[in-house]
N, C-alpha and C positions, 0 to 999 in steps of 0.2 A: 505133757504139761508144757503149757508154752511160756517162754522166759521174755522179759523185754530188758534190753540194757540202756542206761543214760550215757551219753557219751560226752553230752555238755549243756550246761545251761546260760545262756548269755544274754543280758538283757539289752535290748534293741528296739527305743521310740518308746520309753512307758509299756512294753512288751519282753514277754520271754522266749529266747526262741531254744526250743527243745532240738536235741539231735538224738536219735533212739533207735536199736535196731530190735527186731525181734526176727526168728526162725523162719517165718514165713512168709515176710516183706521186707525182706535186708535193711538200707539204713533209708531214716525218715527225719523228715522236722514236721513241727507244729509250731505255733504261735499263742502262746494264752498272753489275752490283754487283761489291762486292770480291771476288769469288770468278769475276767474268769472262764471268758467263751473262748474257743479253740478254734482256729482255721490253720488253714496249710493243707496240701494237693497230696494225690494219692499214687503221686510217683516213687519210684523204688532207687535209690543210690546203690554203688558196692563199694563205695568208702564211707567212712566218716565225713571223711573233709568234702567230698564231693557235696552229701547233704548240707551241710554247712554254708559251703559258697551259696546253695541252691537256695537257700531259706533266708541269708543276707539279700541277695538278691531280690529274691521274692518280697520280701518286707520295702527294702529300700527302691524297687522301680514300679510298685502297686499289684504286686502280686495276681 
């Protein structure tokens, strides 16, 4: 069984950006805007905070 964990939720632009690891692609972010769709890339962090930076970034220079 595979587990996912939330590591933070932080809203960013009318957007939330997810930071999440699971077993089999260490840690990640997503982005759900207010209309509910999901983007963010299919790279893999081994921190937390590394995703973190990754997905402020990514939001704030156009992803």
């Amino acid at each position: 069984m595979t587990t996912t964990k939330i590591y933070s939720l932080t809203c960013i632009n009318n957007s939330i950006l997810v930071v999440f690891y699971t077993q089999a692609y260490c840690w990640q972010f997503r982005f759900i805007n207010d209309d509910s769709a999901v983007f963010g890339e299919q790279k893999l962090y081994y921190t937390p905070s590394a995703a973190l930076t990754a997905g402020r970034d990514w939001i704030c220079f156009g992803g």
